[in-house]
C-alpha beads as a LAMMPS data file, in Angstrom:
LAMMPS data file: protein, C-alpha beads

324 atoms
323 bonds

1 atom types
1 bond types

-500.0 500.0 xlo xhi
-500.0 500.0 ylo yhi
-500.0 500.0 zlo zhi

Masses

1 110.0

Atoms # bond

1 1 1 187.935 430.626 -343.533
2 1 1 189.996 430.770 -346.540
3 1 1 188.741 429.564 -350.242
4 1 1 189.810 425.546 -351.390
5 1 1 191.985 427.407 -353.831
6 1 1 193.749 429.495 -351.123
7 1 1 194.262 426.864 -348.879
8 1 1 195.921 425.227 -351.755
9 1 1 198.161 428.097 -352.709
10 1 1 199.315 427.990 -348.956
11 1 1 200.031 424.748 -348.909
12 1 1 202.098 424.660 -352.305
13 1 1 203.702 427.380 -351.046
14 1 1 204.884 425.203 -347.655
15 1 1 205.754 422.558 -349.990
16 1 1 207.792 424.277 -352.742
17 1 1 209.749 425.456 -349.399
18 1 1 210.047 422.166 -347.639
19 1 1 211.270 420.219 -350.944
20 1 1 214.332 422.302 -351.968
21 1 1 216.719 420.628 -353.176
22 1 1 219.753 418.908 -351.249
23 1 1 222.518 416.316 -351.181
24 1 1 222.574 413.629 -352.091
25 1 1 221.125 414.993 -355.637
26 1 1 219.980 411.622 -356.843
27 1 1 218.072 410.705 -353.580
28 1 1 216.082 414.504 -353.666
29 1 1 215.460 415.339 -357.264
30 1 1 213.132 412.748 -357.719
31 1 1 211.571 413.167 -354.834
32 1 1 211.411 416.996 -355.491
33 1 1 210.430 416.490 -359.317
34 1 1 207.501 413.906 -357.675
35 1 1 206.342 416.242 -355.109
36 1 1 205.835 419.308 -357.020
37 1 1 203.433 417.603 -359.826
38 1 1 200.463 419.777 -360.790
39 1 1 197.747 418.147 -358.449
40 1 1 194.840 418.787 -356.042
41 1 1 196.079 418.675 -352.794
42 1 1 193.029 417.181 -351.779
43 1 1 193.973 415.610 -348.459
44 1 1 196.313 418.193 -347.651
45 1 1 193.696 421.177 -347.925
46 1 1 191.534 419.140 -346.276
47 1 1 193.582 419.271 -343.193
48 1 1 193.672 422.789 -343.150
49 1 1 190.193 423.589 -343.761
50 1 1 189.480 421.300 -340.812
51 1 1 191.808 422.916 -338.330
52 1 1 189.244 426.315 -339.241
53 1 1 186.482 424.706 -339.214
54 1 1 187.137 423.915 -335.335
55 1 1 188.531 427.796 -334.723
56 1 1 191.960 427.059 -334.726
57 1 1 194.707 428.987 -337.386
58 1 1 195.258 426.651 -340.570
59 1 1 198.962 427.872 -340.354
60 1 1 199.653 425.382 -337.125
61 1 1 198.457 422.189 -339.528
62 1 1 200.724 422.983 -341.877
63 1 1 203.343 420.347 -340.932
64 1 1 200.466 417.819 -340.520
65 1 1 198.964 418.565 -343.600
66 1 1 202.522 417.718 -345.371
67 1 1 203.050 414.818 -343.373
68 1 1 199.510 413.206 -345.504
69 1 1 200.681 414.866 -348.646
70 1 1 204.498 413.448 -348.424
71 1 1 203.108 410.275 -347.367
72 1 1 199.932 410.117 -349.918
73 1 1 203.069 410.796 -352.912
74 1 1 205.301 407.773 -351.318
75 1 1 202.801 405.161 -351.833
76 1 1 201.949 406.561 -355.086
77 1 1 205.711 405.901 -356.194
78 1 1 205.312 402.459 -354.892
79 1 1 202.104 402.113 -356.615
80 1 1 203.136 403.074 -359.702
81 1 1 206.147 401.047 -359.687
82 1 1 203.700 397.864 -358.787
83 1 1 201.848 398.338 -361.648
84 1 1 204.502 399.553 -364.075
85 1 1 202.694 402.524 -364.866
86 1 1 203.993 405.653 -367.486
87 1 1 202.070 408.486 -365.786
88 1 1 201.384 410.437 -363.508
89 1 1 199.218 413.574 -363.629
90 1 1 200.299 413.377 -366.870
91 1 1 204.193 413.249 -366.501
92 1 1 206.173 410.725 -366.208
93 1 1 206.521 408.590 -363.086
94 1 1 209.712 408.300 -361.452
95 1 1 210.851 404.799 -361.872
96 1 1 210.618 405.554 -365.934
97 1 1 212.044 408.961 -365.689
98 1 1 214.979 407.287 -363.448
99 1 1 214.752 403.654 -362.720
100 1 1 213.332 401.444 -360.161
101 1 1 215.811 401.825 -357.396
102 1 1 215.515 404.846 -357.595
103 1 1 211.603 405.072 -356.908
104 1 1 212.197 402.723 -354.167
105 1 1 214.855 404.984 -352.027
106 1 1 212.934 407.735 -352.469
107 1 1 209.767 406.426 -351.748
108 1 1 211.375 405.214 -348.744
109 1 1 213.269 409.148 -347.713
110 1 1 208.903 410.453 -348.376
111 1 1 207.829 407.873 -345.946
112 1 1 210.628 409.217 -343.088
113 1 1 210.328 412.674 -343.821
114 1 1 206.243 412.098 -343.418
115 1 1 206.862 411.375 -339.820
116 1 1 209.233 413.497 -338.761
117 1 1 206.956 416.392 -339.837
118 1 1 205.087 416.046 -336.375
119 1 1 208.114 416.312 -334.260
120 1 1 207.202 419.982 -334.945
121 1 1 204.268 419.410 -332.407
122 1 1 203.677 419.256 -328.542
123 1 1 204.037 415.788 -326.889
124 1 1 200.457 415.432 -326.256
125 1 1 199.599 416.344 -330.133
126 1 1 202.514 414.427 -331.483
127 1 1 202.087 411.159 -330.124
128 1 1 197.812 411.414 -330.920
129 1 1 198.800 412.263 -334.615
130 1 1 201.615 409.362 -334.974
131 1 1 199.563 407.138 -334.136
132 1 1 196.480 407.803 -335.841
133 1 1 199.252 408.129 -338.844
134 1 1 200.737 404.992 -338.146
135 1 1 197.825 402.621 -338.099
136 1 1 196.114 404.355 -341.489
137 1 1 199.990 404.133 -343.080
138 1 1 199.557 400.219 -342.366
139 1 1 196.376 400.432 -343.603
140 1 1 197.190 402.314 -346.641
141 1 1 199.335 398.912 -347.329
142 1 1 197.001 396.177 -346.544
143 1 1 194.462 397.971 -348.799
144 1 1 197.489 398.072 -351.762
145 1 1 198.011 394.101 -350.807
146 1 1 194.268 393.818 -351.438
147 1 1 194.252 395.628 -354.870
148 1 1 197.266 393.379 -356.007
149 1 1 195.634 389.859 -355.039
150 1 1 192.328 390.891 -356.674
151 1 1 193.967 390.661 -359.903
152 1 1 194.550 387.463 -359.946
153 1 1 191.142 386.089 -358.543
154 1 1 187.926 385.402 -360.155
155 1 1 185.801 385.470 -356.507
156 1 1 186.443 388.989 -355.891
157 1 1 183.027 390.466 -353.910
158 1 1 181.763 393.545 -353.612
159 1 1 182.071 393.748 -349.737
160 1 1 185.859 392.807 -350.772
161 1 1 186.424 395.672 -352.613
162 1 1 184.602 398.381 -350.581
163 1 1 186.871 397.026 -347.625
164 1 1 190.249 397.359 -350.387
165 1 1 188.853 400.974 -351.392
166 1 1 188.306 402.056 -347.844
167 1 1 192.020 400.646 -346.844
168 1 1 193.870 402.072 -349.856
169 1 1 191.993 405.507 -350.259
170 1 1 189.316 406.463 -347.892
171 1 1 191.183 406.048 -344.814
172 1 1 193.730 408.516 -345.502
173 1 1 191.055 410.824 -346.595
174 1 1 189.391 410.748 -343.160
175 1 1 192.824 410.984 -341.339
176 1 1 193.548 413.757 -343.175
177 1 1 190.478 415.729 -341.745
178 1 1 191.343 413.996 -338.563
179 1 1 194.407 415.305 -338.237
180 1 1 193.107 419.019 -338.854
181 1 1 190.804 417.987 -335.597
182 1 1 193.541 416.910 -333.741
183 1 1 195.747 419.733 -334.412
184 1 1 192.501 422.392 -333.663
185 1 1 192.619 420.377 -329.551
186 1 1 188.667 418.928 -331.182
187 1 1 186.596 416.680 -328.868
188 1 1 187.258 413.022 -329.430
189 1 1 183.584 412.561 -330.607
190 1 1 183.988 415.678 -332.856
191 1 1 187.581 413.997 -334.097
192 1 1 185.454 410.654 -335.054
193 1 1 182.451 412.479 -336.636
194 1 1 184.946 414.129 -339.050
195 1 1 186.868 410.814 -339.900
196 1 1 183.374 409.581 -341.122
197 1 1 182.723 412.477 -343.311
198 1 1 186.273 411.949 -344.975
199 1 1 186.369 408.338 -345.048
200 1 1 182.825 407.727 -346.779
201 1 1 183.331 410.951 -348.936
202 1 1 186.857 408.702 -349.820
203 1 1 184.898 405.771 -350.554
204 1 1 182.718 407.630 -353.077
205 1 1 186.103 409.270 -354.681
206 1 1 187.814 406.514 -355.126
207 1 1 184.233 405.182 -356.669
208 1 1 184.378 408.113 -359.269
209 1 1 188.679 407.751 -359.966
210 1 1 187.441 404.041 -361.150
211 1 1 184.939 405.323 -363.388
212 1 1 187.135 407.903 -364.585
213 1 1 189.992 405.720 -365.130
214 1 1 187.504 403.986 -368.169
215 1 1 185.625 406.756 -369.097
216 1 1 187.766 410.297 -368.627
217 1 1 189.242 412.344 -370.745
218 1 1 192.997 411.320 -371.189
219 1 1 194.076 415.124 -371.610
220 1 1 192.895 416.478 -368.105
221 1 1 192.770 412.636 -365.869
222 1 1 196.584 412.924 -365.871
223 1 1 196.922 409.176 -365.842
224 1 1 196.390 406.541 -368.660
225 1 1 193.012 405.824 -369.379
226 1 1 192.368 401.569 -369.504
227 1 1 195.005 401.414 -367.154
228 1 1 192.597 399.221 -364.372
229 1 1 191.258 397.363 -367.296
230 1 1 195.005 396.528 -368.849
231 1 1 195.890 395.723 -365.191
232 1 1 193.043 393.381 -365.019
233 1 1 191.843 395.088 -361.667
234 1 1 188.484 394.145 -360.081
235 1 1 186.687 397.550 -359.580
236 1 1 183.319 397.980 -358.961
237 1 1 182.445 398.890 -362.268
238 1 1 183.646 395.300 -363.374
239 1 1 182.351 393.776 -359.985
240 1 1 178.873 394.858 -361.112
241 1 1 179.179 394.205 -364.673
242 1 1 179.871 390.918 -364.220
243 1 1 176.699 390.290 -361.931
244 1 1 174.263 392.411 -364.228
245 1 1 175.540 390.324 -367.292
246 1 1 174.202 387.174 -369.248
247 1 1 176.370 384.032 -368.736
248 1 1 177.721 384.299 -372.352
249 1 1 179.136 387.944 -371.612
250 1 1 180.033 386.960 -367.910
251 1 1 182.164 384.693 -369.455
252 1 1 183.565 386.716 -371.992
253 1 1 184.246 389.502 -368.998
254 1 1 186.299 386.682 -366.935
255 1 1 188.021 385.410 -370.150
256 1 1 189.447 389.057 -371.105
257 1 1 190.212 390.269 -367.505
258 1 1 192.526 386.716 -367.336
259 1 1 195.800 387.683 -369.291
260 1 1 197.390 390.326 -370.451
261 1 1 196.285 391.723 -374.662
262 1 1 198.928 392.776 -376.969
263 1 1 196.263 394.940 -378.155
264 1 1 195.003 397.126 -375.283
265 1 1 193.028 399.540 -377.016
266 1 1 190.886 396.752 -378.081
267 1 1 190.532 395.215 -374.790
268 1 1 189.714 398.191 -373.444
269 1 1 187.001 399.142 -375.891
270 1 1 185.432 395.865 -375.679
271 1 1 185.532 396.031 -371.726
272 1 1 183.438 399.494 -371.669
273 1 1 180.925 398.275 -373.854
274 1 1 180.197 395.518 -371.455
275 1 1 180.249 398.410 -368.336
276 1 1 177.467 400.437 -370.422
277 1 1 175.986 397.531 -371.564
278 1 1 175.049 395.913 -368.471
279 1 1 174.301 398.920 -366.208
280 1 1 177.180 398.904 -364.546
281 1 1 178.250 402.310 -365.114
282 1 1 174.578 403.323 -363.778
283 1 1 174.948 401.610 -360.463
284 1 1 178.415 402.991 -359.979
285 1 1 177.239 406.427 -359.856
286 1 1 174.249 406.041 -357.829
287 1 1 176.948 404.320 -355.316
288 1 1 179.334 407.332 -355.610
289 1 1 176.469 409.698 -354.716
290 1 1 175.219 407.040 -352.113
291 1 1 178.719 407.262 -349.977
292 1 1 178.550 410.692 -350.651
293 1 1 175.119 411.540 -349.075
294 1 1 176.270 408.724 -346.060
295 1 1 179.061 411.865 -345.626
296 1 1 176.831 414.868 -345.551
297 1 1 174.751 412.623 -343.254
298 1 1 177.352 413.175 -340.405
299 1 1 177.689 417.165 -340.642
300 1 1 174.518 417.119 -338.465
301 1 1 176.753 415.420 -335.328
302 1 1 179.342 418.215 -335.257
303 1 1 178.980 421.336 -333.204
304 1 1 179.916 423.608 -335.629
305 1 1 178.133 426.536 -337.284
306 1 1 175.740 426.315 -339.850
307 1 1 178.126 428.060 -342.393
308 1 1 180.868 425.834 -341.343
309 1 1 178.605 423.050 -342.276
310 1 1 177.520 424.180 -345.475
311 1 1 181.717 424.656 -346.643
312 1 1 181.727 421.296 -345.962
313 1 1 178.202 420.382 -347.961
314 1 1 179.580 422.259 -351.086
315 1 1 183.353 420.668 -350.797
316 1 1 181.796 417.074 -351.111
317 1 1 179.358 418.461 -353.494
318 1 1 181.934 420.278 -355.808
319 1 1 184.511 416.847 -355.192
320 1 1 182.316 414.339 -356.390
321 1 1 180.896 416.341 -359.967
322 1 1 185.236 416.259 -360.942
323 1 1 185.918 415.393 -364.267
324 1 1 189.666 415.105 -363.378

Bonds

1 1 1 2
2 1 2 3
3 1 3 4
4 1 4 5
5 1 5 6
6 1 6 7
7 1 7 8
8 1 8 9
9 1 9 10
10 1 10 11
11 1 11 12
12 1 12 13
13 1 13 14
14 1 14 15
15 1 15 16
16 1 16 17
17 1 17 18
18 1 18 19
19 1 19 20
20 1 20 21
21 1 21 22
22 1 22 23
23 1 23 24
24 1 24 25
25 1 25 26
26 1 26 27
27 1 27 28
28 1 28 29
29 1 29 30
30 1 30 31
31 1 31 32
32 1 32 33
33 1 33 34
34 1 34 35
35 1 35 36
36 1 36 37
37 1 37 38
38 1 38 39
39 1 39 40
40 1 40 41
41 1 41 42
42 1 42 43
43 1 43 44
44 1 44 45
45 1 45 46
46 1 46 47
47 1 47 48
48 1 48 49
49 1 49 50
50 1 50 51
51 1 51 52
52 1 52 53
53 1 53 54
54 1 54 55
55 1 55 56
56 1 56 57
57 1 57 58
58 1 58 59
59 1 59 60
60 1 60 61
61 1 61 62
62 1 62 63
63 1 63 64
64 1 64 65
65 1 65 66
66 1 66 67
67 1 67 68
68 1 68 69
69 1 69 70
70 1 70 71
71 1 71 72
72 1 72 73
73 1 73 74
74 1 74 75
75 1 75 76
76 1 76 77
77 1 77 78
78 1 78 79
79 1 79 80
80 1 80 81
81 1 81 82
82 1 82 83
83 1 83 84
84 1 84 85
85 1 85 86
86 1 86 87
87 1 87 88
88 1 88 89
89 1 89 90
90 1 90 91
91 1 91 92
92 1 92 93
93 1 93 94
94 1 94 95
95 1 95 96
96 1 96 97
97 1 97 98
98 1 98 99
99 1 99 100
100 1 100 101
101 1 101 102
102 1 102 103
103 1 103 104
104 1 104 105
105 1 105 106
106 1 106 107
107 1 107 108
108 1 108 109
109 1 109 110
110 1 110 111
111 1 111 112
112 1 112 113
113 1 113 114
114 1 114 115
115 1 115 116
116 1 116 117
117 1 117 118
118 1 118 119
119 1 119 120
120 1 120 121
121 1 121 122
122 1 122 123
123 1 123 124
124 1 124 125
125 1 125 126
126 1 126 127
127 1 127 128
128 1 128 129
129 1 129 130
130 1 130 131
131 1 131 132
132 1 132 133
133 1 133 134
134 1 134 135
135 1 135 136
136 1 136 137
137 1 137 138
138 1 138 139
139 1 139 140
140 1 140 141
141 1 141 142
142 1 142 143
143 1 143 144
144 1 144 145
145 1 145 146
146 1 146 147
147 1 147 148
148 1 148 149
149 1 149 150
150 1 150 151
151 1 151 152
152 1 152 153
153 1 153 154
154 1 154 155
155 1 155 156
156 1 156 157
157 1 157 158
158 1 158 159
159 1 159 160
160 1 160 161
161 1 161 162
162 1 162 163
163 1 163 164
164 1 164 165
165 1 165 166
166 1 166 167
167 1 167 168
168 1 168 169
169 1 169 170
170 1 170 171
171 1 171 172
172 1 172 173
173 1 173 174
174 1 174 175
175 1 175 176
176 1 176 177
177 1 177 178
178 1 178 179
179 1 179 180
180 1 180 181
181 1 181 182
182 1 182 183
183 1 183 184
184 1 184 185
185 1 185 186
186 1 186 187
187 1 187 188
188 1 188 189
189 1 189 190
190 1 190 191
191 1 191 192
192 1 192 193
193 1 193 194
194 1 194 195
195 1 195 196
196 1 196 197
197 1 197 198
198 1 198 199
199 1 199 200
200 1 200 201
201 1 201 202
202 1 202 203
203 1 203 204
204 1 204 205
205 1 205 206
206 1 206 207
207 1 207 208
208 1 208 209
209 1 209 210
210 1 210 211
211 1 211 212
212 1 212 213
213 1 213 214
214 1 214 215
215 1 215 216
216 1 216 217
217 1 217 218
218 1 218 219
219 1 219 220
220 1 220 221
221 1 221 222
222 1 222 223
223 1 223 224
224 1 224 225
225 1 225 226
226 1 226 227
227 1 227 228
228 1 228 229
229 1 229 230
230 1 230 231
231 1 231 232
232 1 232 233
233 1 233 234
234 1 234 235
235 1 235 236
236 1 236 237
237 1 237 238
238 1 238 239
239 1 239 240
240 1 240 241
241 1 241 242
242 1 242 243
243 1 243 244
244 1 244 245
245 1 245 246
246 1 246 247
247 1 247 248
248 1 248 249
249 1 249 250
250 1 250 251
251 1 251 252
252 1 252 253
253 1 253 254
254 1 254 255
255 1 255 256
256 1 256 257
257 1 257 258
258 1 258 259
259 1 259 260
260 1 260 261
261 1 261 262
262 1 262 263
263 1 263 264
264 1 264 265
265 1 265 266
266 1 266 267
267 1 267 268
268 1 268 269
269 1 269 270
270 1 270 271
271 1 271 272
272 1 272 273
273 1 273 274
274 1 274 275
275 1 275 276
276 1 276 277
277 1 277 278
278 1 278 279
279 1 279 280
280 1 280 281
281 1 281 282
282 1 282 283
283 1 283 284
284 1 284 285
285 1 285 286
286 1 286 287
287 1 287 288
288 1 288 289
289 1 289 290
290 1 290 291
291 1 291 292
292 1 292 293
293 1 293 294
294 1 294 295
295 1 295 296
296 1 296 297
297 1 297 298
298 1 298 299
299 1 299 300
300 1 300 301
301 1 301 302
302 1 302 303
303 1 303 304
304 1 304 305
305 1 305 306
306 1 306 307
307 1 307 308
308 1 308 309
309 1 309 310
310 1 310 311
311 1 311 312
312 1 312 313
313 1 313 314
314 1 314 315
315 1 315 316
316 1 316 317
317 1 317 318
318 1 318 319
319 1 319 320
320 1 320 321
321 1 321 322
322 1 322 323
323 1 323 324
C-alpha cells in the first residue's frame, strides 16, 4: 500500500488530467479553477486506499474515486452559494469570483460528469456503484435541506442534527470507502463493515469542522471563521451550549442566534464565550473521539490483515487530531 500523501499525489494527478480545459470556456474554467483548490482529498484517497486494503490495484478506483471528489466539489458550489459564502480553502468561491449563474451551471456539468465517471466500469460494477451513488447524492441533499431549516428553528435536537451531519457529510464519507470495496469485487458484509468505519469516522469529522469553524486558525481552515455562528446554524457546539447554560444565557444564546448582526466579530466573540463557558466545547470533543472510537470499533469485523487494520487505526487517528 501506498502512503495518504501518495495516494493523494495520484489522484491530483488523475484530476489535473481529467479537468483540462474545454469549450464552452465559461462553463469549464470555473469548474476547473473549483476543482483544482489546494485540499485534502479526503474521500477521494479514501477510495483508493480501500480498493488496497481488499488486494485489488488503487489504479482501477481511480474513476470512482473522481466520481466522490467531482461530486463532493458540486454540492460545495451549491453550498456556498446557499449561504453566500467568500471562501473557500481560502480562495474565493465561484459565485463571487463569477456570479451566481454561473456556480449553478457548473455545479450542475460536476454533478453529470460525477456519473458518467462509472461508465468506465463493467455492468455488474457500474450499476452496484450508481446506485449506492445515487441514493447517498439524494442524501447528500436532504441532509443540506436539514442544515438550511435548522436556521430558522429554535427546537433543533441533538438526535436532529446527528441525523443532518450523517446526511450531509458522513454518508459520503462511508460511500467513498464503499466504493473502493465495490471496485476491489469485496463481500457484501465486508462492503457494509467499511461504510460504518467511514460513516461514523464522518460523523466525528464533521463534529471537529464545527468546532473548527469557531475556534481554528483563519490562516490554515481555508474558510471564514464565525461563518456557522453569522449563519445562525444549530451545531452541536450551540446544541449543547444551550442545554448546559443558565436560563439568563439560554436566552441570550436564542436571542443572538435569531437575526442577522451588523457587527459579526462581536457576535461571534460573544457566542464562543458562551461555548467555553458552558462546557460545550468539552462535550464536543469527547463526542468527536466517541464516533471516532465507534469507527475503530468495526476494523475487528473485516477480514483483513492486521497491518491493513492498523493503516486504517492511524488514518482515523491522524484525521481527527487536524487543525485544518
Amino acid at each position: 500500500m501506498l502512503s495518504i500523501e501518495a495516494y493523494r499525489k495520484e489522484f491530483v494527478d488523475y484530476l489535473n488530467w481529467f479537468t483540462t480545459l474545454k469549450e464552452p470556456k465559461n462553463l469549464y474554467e470555473p469548474l476547473q479553477y473549483f476543482l483544482r483548490l489546494e485540499g485534502k482529498r479526503l474521500r477521494p484517497v479514501l477510495t483508493l486506499m480501500t480498493t488496497e486494503i481488499f488486494d485489488v490495484d488503487y489504479l482501477k478506483a481511480l474513476n470512482a474515486a473522481l466520481a466522490v471528489e467531482v461530486f463532493h466539489n458540486f454540492s460545495l458550489i451549491h453550498d456556498d452559494i446557499m449561504d453566500d459564502a467568500p471562501l473557500r480553502r481560502g480562495k474565493e468561491t465561484v459565485h463571487e469570483k463569477w456570479d451566481i449563474n454561473t456556480g449553478i451551471l457548473s455545479g450542475d456539468a460536476m454533478l453529470i460528469m460525477a456519473y458518467r465517471l462509472f461508465e468506465n466500469y463493467e455492468a455488474d460494477t457500474f450499476q452496484s456503484l450508481a446506485k449506492l451513488f445515487s441514493k447517498t447524492a439524494l442524501q447528500v441533499c436532504e441532509g443540506q435541506q436539514y442544515d438550511i431549516d435548522f436556521e430558522t428553528r429554535d427546537d433543533v435536537t441533538i438526535p436532529e442534527y446527528l441525523k443532518m451531519i450523517e446526511y450531509k457529510t458522513a454518508v459520503l464519507i462511508g460511500t467513498a470507502m464503499q466504493m473502493g470495496a465495490i471496485v476491489a469485487n469485496a463481500s457484501e458484509t465486508e462492503q457494509i463493515c467499511i461504510y460504518e468505519y467511514g460513516k461514523n469516522l464522518g460523523i466525528a469529522f464533521q463534529l471537529l469542522d464545527d468546532y473548527l469553524d469557531a475556534f481554528g486558525d483563519p490562516e490554515t481552515f481555508g474558510k471564514q471563521v464565525g461563518g456557522d455562528i453569522i449563519e445562525n446554524k444549530k451545531t452541536y457546539l450551540y446544541l449543547k451550549a444551550l442545554e448546559f447554560s443558565s436560563d439568563e444565557n439560554k436566552k441570550e444564546l436564542i436571542r443572538l442566534f435569531s437575526f442577522s448582526s451588523g457587527d459579526n466579530k462581536a457576535k461571534i466573540e460573544t457566542v464562543k464565550q458562551f461555548f467555553v463557558s458552558s462546557g460545550s466545547v468539552k462535550e464536543t470533543k469527547t463526542q468527536i473521539q466517541n464516533y471516532t472510537n465507534k469507527a475503530l470499533s468495526v476494523l475487528q469485523h473485516l477480514n483483513i490483515s492486521e497491518e491493513k487494520k492498523a493503516v486504517l487505526k492511524q488514518f482515523g487517528e491522524d484525521l481527527m487530531s487536524r487543525n485544518v
